[in-house]
N, C-alpha and C positions, 0 to 999 in steps of 0.2 A: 041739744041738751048734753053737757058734760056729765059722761059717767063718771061717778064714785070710784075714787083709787080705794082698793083692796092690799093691804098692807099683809105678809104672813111674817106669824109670831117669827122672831130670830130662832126659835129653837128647832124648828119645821125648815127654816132654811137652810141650817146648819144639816141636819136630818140628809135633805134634799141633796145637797151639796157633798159629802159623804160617800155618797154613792156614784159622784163621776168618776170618771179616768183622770189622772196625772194632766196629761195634756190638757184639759179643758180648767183646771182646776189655777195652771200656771197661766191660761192666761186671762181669769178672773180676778187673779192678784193687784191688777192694775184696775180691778173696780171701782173699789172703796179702801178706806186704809182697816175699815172691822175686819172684812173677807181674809185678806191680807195678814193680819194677825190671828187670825182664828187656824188659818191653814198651819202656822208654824206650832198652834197649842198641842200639848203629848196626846191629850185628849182626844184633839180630832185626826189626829194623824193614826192614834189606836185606832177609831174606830173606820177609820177609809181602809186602812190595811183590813182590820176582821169583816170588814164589807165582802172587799175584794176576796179574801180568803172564803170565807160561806159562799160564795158563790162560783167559785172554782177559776175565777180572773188568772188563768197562768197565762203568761209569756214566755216564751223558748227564745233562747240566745243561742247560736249554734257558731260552735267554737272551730274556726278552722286552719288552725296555725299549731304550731308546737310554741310560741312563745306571745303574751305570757301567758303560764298556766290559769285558768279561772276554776274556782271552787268559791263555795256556796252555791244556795243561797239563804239568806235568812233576813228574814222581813224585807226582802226587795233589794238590801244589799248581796256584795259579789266581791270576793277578793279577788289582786288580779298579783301574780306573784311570776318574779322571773327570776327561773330555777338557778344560775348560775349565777346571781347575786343576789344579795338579803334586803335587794329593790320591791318593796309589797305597798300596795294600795289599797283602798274602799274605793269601792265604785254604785251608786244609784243611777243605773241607766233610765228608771223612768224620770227621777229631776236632773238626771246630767251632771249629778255633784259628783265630785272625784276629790279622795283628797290624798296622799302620797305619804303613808308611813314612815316614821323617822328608824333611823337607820340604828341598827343594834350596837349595844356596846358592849355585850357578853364577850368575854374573853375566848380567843379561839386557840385551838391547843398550836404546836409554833409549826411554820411554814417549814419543815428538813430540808435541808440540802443532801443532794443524792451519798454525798461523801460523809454523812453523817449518821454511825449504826446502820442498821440493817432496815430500815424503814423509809421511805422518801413520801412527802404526799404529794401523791398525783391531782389530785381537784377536790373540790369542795360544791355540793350543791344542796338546793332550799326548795324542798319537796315534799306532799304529804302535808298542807298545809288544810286547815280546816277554818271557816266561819262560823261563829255563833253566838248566843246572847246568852251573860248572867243572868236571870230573874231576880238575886238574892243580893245582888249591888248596881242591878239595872244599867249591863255594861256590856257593851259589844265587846266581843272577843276574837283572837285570831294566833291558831296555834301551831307550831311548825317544824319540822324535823330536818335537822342539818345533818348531811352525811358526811362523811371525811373518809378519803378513799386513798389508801398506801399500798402500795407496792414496794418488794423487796429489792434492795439497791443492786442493781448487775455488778457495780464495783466490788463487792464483798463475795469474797470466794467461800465457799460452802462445798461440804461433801455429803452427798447424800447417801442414807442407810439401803435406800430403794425409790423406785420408779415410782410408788405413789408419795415418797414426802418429796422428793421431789416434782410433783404438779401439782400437791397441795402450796409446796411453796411457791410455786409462780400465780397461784390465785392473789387477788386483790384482799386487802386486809380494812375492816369498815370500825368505824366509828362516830356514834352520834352523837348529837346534842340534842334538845327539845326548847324551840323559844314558847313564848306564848306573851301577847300584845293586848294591852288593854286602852281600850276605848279612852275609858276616864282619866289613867293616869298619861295617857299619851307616850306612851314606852315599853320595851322588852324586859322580860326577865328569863333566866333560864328556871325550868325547871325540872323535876330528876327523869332518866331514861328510862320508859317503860324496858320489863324482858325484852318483848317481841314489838319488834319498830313494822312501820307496814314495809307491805311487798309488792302492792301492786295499787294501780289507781282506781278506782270505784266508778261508776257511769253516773255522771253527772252530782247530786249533791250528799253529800256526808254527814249533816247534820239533821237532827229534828230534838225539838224537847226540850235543850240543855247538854244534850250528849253529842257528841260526834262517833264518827266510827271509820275503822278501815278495814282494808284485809288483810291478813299475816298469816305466818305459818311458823309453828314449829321444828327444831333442827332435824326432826322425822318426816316433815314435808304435810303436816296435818295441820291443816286451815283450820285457821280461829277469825274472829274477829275482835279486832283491838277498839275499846271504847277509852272516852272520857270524859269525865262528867266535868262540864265547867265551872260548876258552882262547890264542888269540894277538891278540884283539882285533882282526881284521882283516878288512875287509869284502872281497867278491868278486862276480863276478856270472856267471849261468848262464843259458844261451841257453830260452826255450820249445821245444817239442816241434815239428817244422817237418809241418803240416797239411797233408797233400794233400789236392789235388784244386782247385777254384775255390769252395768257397761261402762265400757275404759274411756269409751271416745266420746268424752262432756267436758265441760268445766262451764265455773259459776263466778259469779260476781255478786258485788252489793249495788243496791239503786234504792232510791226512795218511790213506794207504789202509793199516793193515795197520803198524803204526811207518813207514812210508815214504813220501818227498816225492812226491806225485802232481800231474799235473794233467787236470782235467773238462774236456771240451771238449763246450758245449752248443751243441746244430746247432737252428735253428727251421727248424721243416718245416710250415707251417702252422696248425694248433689244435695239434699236439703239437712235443715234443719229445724227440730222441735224443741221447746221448751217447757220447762215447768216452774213456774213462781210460788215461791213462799214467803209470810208474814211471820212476823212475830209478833205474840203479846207476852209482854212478865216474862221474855226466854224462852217463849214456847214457842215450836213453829209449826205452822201449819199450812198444807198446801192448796194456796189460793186458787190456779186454777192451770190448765194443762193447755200446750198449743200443740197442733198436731203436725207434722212434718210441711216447712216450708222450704220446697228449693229455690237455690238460686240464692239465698243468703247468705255471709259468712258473718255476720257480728250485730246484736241489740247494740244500740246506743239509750235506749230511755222509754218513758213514756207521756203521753199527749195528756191533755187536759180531761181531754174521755175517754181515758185507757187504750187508747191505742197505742202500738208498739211501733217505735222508729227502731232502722234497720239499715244497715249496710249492705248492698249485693253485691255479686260478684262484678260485675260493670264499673265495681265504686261509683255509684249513684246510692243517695236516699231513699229510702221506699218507709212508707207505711201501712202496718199492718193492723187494719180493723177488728177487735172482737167480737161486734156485734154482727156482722157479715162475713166473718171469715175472708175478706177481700183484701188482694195486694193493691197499695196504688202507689203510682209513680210519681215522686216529686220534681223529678228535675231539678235534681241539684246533684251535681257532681261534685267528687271529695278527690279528682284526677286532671292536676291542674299541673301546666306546662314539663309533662312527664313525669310528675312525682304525683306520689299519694298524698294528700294532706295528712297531718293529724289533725280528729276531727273528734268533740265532744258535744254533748245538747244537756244544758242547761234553763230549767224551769223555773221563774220564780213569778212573784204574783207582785203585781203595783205598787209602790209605798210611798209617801213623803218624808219617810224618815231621814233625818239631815246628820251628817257627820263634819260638820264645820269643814268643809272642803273649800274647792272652787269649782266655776263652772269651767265645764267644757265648750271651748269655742267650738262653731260649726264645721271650721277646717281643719279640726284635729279631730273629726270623729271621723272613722273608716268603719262604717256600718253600712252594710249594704241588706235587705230584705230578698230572703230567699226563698221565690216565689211567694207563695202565701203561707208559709208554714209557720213564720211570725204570729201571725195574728186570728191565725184558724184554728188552729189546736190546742 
């Protein structure tokens, strides 16, 4: 006796469907032509992303090169930018779309020749780049900071009053620009320079919300953090978290704990070290929670899916470090490769089929290698 086919509503499949992984979903594309078309709808693609998202679906990319730099991530997207030229990308590492940003046409101030005044520019770099989404024109954005770096020409003879304007004058003399990339219009524009340009790079991603953020400091050496809102285009700035007590021997960074702008305060206490994490809400900070002296570490790089802390040690190997056990564990991955250190960054972002009219990535232009399990475990 032939049983009865059981047919489920389209909207249960779609449902059902929703809730797989990237991979499984690219290779149901070749089902039917509805499946097919439904994966590309904004609709199901929102909601595979807020699937993935409520559920904590992250993925760690772990960056280990100095070029090119990667920042983001936002909705599964990941910029990939190489500092010493205004060469910048989108990248969806879970559909493999890559598409290669067109190149600026912002005017740059002019190349001096050394014999030309007292100013020569030494280089130019494209740094400090941040990913994020308009809500308010539903546009991927990508926003970026060009440095311009002068030095005083040796040809020009100068007499100094004293020994400090003289090694004031041999310091490097900066000047920036600000681009910022829109998705929709497919192009650069400059936009005005905040005060305070950043100063240092953030552990892993910069954005959440609409905002981006960095780190900066003012000409008294007093950390702030530099914001921007994507959707009024306007920069701001927010105070650090104010540290009590007297110790010299810390310093902090920005990282995202949880979708939320944190910042790590790393205490050196000898051969180890402890930390203290704080959130903010509306500007307010407060301190999430304390870790107690780890030796053998010298540098956070992020954290896991379940709050765990990735870590640099002194071996230059990976290590993480559990909250709920208090336990170190070894990844075996080393960041000490044919006598250099790498630079080395870890990057979290969650599943998406968001498409950016790119191309695919052929299989022999990807250099992905999985390091041990820490891809797909944490």
């Amino acid at each position: 006796m032939q049983m009865a086919r059981i047919e489920l509503p389209e909207v249960l499949v779609m449902e059902i469907l929703s809730k797989l992984p990237v991979k499984s979903l690219t290779r149901f594309n070749c089902v039917c032509k509805c499946w097919c078309s439904s994966f590309q709808i904004p609709h199901f693609i929102f909601k595979h992303y807020h699937n993935n998202l409520k559920n904590n679906n992250l993925n760690l990319l772990l960056r280990r090169h100095d070029v090119p730099s990667v920042y983001g991530a936002c909705h599964g997207l990941l910029c990939l930018q190489d500092p010493s030229t205004d060469k910048a990308a989108l990248w969806n590492p879970s559909t493999r779309e890559f598409k290669t940003l067109p190149p600026s046409s912002i005017q740059r101030p002019p190349y001096l020749s050394i014999m030309e005044g007292n100013l020569a520019l030494y280089g130019v770099s494209f740094d400090h780049a941040a990913l994020g989404f308009d809500s308010k024109t539903n546009d991927y954005k990508v926003i970026r900071f060009v440095s311009f770096i002068y030095y005083h020409s040796p040809f020009v003879t100068r007499t100094f009053v004293n020994i400090e304007e003289e090694q004031r004058y041999a310091y490097p003399h900066y000047e920036f620009q600000v681009e910022l990339y829109s998705s929709r219009s497919d192009s650069w524009k400059e936009i005005p320079c905040p005060l305070y340009t950043p100063t240092d790079l953030i552990l892993g991603n910069n954005y959440v919300d609409g905002i981006c953020y960095w780190k900066t400091m003012t000409e008294a050496y007093l950390g702030l953090i530099l914001l921007f809102d994507l959707a009024n285009q306007k920069f701001s700035i927010l105070p650090f978290p104010e540290i009590a007590g007297s110790c010299l021997h810390y310093y902090d960074n920005l990282l995202m704990f949880n979708g939320t702008l944190s910042v790590i305060v790393c205490l050196l206490e000898g051969t180890g070290m402890s930390f203290d994490l704080w959130v903010t809400s509306e500007g307010v900070w407060t301190k999430q929670f304390s870790i107690e002296s780890i030796s053998g570490v010298v540098h956070p790089l992020g954290f896991g899916k379940n709050g765990e802390l990735f870590l640099r040690d002194t071996n230059n190997e990976i290590v993480l470090f559990d909250l709920s056990t208090q336990e170190l564990k070894e990844l075996e991955i080393n960041t000490y490769v044919d006598h250099f250190r790498e630079s080395i960054s870890l990057h979290a972002y969650v599943e998406s089929l968001v498409r950016i009219n790119g191309i695919q990535e052929h299989e022999e232009q990807i250099i992905r290698q999985l390091a041990g399990d820490a891809s797909n475990k944490y």
